[in-house]
C-alpha positions in Angstrom: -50.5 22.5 174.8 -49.4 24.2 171.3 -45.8 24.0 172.9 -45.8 20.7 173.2 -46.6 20.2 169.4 -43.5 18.3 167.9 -44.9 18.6 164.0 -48.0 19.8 162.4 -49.2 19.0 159.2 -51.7 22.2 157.9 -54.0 20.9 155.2 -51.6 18.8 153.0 -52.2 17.5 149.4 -50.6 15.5 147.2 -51.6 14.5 143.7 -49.3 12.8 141.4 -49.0 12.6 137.6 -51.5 9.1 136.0 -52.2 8.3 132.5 -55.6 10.0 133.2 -54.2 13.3 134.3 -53.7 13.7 138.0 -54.2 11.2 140.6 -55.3 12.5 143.6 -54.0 10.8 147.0 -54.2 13.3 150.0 -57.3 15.2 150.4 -57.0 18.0 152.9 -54.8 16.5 155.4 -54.5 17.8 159.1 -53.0 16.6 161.9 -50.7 17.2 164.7 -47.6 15.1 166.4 -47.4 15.6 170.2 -44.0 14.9 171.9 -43.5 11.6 172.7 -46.5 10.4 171.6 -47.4 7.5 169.7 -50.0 7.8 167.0 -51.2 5.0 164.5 -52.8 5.4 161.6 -55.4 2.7 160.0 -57.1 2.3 156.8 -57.8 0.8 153.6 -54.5 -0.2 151.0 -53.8 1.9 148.8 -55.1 5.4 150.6 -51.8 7.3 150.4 -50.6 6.3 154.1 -47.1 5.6 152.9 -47.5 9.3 151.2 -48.1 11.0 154.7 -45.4 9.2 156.0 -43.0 10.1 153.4 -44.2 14.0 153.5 -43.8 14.3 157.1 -40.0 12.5 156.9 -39.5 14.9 154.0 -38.5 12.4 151.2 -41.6 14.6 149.4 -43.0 17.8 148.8 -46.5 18.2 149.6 -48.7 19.8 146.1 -49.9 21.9 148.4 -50.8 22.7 152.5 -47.1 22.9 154.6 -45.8 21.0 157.7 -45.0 23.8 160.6 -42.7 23.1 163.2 -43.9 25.7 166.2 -40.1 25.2 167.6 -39.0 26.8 164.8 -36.7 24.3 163.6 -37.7 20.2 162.0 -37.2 17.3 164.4 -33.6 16.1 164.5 -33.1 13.5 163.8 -35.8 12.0 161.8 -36.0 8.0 161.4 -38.4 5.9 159.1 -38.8 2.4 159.8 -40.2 1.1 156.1 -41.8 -2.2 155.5 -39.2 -3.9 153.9 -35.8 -3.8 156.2 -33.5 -2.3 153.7 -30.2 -3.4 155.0 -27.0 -3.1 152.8 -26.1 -6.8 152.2 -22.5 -5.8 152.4 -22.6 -4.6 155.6 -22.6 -7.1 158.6 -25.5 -7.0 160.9 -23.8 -4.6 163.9 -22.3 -2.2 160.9 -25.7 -1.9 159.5 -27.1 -0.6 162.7 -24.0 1.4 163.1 -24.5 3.2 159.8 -26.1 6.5 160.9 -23.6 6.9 163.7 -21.2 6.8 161.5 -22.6 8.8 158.6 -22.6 11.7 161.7 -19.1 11.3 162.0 -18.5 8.9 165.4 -15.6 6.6 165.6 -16.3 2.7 164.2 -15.2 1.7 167.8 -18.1 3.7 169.2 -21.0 3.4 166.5 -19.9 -0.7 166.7 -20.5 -0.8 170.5 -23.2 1.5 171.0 -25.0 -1.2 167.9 -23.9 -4.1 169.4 -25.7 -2.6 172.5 -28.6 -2.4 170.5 -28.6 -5.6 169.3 -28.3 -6.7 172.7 -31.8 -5.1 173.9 -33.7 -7.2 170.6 -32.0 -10.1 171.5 -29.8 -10.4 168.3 -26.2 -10.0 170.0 -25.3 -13.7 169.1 -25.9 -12.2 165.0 -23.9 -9.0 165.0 -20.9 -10.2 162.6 -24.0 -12.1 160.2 -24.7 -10.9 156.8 -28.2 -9.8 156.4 -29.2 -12.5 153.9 -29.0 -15.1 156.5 -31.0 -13.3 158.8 -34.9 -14.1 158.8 -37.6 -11.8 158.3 -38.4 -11.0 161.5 -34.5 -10.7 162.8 -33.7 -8.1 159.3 -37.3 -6.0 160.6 -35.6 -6.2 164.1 -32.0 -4.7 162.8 -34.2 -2.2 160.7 -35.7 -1.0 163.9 -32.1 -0.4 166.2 -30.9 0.9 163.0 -33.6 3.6 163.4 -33.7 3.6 167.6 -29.3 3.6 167.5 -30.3 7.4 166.3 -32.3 8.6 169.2 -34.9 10.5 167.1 -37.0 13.6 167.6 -39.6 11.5 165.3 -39.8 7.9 163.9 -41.9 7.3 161.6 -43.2 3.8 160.5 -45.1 2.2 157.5 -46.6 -1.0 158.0 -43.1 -1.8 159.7 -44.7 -5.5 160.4 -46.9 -6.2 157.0 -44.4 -8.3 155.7 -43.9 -10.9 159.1 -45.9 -14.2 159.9 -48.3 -13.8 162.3 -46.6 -15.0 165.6 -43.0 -13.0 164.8 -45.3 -10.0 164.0 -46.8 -10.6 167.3 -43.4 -10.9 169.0 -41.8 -7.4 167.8 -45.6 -5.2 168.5 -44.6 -6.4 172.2 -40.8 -5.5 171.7 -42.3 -2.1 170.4 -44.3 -1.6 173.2 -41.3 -2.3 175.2 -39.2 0.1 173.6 -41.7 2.9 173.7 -41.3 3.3 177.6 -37.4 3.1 176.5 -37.2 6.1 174.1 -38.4 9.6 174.0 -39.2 9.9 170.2 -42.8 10.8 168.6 -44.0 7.9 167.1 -46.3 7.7 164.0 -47.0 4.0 162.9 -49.1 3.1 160.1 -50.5 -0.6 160.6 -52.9 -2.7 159.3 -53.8 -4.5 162.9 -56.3 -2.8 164.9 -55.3 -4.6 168.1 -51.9 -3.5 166.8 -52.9 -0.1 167.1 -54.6 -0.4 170.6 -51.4 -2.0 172.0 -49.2 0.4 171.0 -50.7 4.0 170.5 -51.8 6.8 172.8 -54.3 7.7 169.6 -55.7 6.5 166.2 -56.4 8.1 163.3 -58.8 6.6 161.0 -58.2 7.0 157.3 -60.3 7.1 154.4 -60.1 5.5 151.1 -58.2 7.8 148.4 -58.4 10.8 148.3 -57.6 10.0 151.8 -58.4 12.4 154.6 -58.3 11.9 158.4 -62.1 10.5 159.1 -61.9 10.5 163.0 -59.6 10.4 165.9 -59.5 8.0 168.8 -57.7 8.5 171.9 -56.9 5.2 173.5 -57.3 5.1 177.1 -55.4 2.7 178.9 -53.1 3.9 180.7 -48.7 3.2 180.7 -47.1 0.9 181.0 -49.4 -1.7 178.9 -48.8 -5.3 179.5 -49.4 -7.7 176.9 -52.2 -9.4 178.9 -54.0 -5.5 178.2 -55.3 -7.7 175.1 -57.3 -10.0 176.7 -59.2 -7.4 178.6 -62.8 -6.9 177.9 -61.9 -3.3 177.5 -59.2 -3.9 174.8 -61.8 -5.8 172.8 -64.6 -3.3 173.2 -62.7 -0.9 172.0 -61.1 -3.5 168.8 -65.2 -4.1 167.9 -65.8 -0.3 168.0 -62.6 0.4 165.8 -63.9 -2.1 163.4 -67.7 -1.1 163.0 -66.0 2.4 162.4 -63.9 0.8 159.5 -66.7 -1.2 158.2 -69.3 1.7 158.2 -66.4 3.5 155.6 -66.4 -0.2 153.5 -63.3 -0.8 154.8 -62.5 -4.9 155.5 -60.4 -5.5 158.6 
């Protein structure tokens, strides 16, 4: 239903200034962003998926095409989960996830125990008073993530938020996002590199094309919620992985 439309993105471009004149990124992008949904996004490197993601959390202007919002005002608050952590090393682990609390004003007692609460739920309470540098890759992601959750946002938005993790942590936190996505009530748009990634975690995904990037197909994902982590060793799940892929590979993409 059009009310339930969180965020809709109406034919968006984006070219950017190149040595060669204008490099053109977004080609005629549509899409929309139900409420509390979860949408991923795959395709090739370099397609201008980090671009959509920064338009639609309004860090940058489109060239040309608009984002509508048919309740007449922009999700509140918006969160983006990037693929590096981006913690303050000066703040301690708990203050970091604290920080947008207390940038909207609440007490340090409250923003403190409402993080430490967090860090409770992704099993890092033992690490709140640590500095970020001794944290591992996996645990800063992890802090990055309640850092964005500790908000309870409209929309979070999230580019390749596991790219940069070994293969068994990045494992570990799809399942902790799949746990946290019955938790929350935020639209979710991911952009990942995994196809079973995307299975696991999306209610649909939107298959991008090389750049000038537009939105090549959508795929709704039918397994139904809550999704247990054995879902990937169904025949279904890997159907559904082999189609995703022969898509991919038609376009030239390698996954």
């Amino acid at each position: 239903m059009e009310s339930d439309i969180l965020l809709e993105a109406d034919h968006i471009r984006k070219t950017f200034p190149s040595k060669e004149g204008q490099l053109h990124v977004l080609d005629d992008i549509s899409l929309k962003l139900y409420r509390k949904e979860f949408v991923c996004i795959i395709g090739p490197s370099g397609s201008g998926k980090s671009t959509l993601v920064r338009i639609l959390g309004g860090l940058l202007e489109p060239t040309a095409g608009k984002l509508i919002y048919p309740s007449g005002r922009e999700p509140d608050p918006r969160a983006i989960v990037f693929q590096n952590s981006n913690l303050l090393p000066w703040l301690r682990t708990a203050e970091n996830v604290a920080l947008p609390l207390l940038i909207h004003g609440a007490s340090r007692k409250d923003a403190l125990a409402e993080a430490k609460r967090w860090l409770d739920i992704i099993g890092l309470q033992d690490f709140a008073d640590e500095w970020p540098n001794n944290l591992s890759g996996g645990m800063a992601q992890r802090v990055a993530i309640a850092r964005a959750l500790i908000q309870k946002p409209e929309l979070l938005l999230m580019d390749e938020p596991l790219g940069s993790l070994d293969a068994m942590t990045r494992e570990q936190i799809s399942l902790e996002l799949m746990s946290f996505r019955e938790q929350i009530d935020a639209t979710v748009l991911m952009v990942t590199h995994s196809i079973s990634e995307a299975i696991l975690l999306a209610d649909r995904i939107l298959i991008y094309s090389g750049r000038p990037a537009r939105i090549q197909e959508e795929i709704k994902v039918p397994f139904p919620r809550p999704r247990q982590p054995e879902l990937r060793d169904a025949i279904e799940f890997n159907a559904m992985s082999r189609l995703l892929r022969k898509k991919l590979m038609i376009q030239g993409q390698a996954f």
